[in-house]
N, C-alpha and C positions, 0 to 999 in steps of 0.2 A: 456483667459488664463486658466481657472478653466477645463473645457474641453478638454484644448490639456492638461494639465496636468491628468486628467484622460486617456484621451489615451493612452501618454506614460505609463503610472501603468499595463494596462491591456494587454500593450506592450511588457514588460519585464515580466509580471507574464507567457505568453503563451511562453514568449522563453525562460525563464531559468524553467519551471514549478516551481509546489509548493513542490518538492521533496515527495520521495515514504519511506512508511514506513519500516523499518527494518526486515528484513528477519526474519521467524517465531523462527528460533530458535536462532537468536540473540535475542528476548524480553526474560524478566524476565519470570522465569518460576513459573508459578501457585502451580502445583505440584511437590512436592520434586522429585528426581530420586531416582529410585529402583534397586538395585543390581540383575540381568538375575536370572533366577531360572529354569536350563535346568530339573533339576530332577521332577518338579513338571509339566514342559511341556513335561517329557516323560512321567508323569502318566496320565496327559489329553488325550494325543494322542492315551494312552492303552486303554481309557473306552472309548472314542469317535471309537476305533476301534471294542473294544467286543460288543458295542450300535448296531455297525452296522452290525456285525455278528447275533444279537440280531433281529435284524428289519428283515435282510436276514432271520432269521430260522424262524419265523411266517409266512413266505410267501411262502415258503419249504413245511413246514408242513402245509397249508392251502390248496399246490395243489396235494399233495399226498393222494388220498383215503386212503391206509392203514393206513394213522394219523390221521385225517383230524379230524375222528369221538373224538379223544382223545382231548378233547376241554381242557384238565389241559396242553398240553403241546403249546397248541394256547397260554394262561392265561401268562404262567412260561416265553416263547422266547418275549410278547408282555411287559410285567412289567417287566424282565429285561431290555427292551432297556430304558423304562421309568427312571427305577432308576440310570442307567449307565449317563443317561444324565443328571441328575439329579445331583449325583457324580461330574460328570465332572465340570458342574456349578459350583457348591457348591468350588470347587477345585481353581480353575479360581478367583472366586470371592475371595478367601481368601489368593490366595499365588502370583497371576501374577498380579493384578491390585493394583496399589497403588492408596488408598484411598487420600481422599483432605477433610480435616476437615473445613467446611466454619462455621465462627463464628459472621457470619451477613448476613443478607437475600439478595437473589440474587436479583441487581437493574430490574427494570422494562427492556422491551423487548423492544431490540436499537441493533444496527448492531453492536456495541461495546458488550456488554452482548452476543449477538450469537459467537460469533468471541473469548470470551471468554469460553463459553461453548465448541468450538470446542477444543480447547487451552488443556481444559481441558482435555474432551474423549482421546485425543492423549495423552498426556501427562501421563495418567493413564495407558497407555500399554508400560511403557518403560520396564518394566522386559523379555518384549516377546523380545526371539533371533531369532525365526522361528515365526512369525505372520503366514506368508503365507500358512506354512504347517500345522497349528493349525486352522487355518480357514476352509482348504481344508476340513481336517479331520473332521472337526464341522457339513460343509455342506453334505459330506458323509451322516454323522452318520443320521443326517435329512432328507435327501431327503429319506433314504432305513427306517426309521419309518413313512415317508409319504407315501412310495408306501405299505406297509407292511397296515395303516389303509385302505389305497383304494382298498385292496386288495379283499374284502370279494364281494364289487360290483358285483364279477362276478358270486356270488349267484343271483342277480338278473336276471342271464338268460341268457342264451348261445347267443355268439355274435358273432364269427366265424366259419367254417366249422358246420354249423347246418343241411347241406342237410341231413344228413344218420335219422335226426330225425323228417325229412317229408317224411320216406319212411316204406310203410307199405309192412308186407309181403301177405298180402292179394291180389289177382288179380281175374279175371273175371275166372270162373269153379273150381275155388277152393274146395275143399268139409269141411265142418265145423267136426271136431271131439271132440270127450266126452276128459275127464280127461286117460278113459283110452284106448282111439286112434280108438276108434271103430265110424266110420260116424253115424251124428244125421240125422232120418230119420224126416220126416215131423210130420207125426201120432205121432210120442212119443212125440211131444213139446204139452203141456197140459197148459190152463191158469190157472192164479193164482200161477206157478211155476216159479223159478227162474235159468238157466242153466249155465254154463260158459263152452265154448267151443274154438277151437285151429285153425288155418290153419292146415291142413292135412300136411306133411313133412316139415313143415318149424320148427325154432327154438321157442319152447314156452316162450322163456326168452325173445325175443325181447320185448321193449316197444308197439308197434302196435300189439302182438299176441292176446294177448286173448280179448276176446269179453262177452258180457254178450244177450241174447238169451230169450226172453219173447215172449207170444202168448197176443194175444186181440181179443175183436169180432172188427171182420173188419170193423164195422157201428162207432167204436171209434175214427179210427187214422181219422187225421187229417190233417198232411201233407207226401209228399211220397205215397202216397198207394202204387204206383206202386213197391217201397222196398221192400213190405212186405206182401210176397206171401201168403195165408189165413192166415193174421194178424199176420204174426210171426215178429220181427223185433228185430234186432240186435245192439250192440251198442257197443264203446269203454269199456273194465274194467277199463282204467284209467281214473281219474276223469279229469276235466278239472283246479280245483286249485291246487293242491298241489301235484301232482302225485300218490294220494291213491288209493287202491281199492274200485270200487263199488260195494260193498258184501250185501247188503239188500234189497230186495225186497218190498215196502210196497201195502199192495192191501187191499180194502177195505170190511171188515168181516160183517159191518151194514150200507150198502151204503147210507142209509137215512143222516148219521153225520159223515162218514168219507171221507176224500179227495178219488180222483181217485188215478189207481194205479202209484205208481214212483217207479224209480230208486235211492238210497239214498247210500253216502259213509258214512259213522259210526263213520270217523275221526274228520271233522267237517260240517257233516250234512249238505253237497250239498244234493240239492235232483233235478230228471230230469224226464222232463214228456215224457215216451216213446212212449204215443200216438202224440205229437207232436214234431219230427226230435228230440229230446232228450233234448228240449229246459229246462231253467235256471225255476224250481219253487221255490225254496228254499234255499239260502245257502251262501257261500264264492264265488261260481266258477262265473268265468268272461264270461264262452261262453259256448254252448251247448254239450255235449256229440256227440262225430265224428259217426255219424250212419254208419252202413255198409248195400250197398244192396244184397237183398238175392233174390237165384232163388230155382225152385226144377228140378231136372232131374227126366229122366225117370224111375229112379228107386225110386223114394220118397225121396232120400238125399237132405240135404241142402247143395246148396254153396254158394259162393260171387259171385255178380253178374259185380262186379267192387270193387274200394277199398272205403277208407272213404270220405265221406263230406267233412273234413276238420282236419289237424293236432291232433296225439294224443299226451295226454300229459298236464302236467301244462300250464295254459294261461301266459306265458310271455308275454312281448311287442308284441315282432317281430313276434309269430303265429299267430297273427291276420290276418295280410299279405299273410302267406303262405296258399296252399293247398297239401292235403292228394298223397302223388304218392305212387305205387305202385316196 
């Protein structure tokens, strides 16, 4: 009897169940209610919008050269979005959320206590008339001060259409010319002197133009010979880290205690050994100086005898990859 009398019990509990608890906002409410406060969600919605006008103009002015260099107004679009959101919080917190004064310590963590915390969050937002659109707004203002900090990344180095900066204008019979347009003959290149010379008609602003132009005794270089027709041998002026000029020449006045000769930028002291393909002695730079090879014609001029070894320019990622065209 004990048995079928437990049956029937477990009988009736699965057909009438154990009844469901009362719908959320029939329970007792936690937090008082708060009277809508549309004037204080149209002030949110202001500064969540000037935040994201804010966040848009650091991004404006970071891909514009002519501001770019003006780093106070990078500073001025970046801490205003900061303070706008800021504001906006500050706003939020004080006029749309009603506060819940607890005056005993929350019970230990039970699906009852979670269920109350929820109770609560919700119940704290009853001033909001527009949730939806104050969210929206909120997400805006956020995502455009996230893409506004990611924005600077693309200092780290050109990521699309980068062909035009694997293309030099140097090609095969080019003639090299001085500063002021007259072809460098062979004989005038002297060692222990330092030259900078140009592609013959091409534009000398290009980043691939200019070149730097040393002599050696032939018995020194090391690799290439074939480049560098009586020991003359040429090289990128842009440095391989940072895009600076290589303006110094160092060569050695008491060769007993001083290094051989290099190629040195003066910004932060790469130095490149031009007896060996312009390879890394010294410095910041990640990769050798792009050699150029030289030939002589029949009249004693130097030219190019093809273009560079390899990408001019700052060592970002992606030149490692590439090679020198023409």
């Amino acid at each position: 009897m004990t048995k079928l009398k437990d049956w029937l019990i477990a009988a009736g509990v699965l057909a009438l169940g154990r009844g469901t608890p009362p719908p959320r906002d029939q329970k007792a409410r936690i937090v008082a209610p708060g009277d809508p406060d549309r004037r204080a969600e149209n002030v949110v919605l202001a500064l969540f919008f000037l935040a994201t006008l804010a966040g848009a103009a650091f991004i404006v002015v970071y891909a514009l050269d002519r501001l770019s260099h003006d780093t106070q107004w990078l500073g001025l679009a970046i801490g205003a979005a900061f303070a706008l959101l800021a504001l906006a919080s500050t706003v939020i917190a004080h006029r749309l959320v009603v506060t819940e004064e607890v005056v005993e310590p929350y019970p230990e963590d039970s699906p009852d206590a979670q269920e109350e915390i929820e109770q609560i969050v919700e119940e704290s937002g009853s001033r909001f008339t527009r949730k939806r659109l104050v969210t929206v707004a909120g997400a805006g203002a956020l995502g455009t001060l996230g893409a506004a900090l990611l924005a600077p990344a693309a200092s780290l180095g050109p990521v699309l259409h980068t062909g035009e900066l694997y293309r030099a204008p140097w090609r095969r019979g080019r003639r090299l010319v001085g500063d002021d347009g007259r072809a460098l003959s062979a004989d005038e290149i002297e060692e222990g002197t330092f030259y900078t010379a140009y592609p013959e008609g091409a534009d000398r602003e290009l980043i691939g133009a200019p070149i730097v132009v040393v002599r050696l005794p032939t018995a020194e270089i090391r690799d290439r010979k074939d480049w560098a027709p009586r020991g003359i041998v040429a090289y990128s002026k842009i440095c391989t880290h940072a895009g600076c000029a290589v303006a110094l020449y160092r060569k050695p006045t008491f060769a007993a205690v001083q290094p051989r000769p290099a190629l040195v930028c003066p910004c932060h002291y790469s130095t490149f050994d031009p007896a060996d393909g312009g390879a890394v002695l010294f410095g910041p730079a990640g990769r050798p100086l792009p050699q150029l090879p030289l030939a002589i014609d029949g009249a004693g001029h130097l030219r190019a005898a093809g273009t560079f070894s390899g990408p001019v320019g700052p060592a970002w990622w992606g030149v490692r990859m590439g090679k020198a065209r023409s």
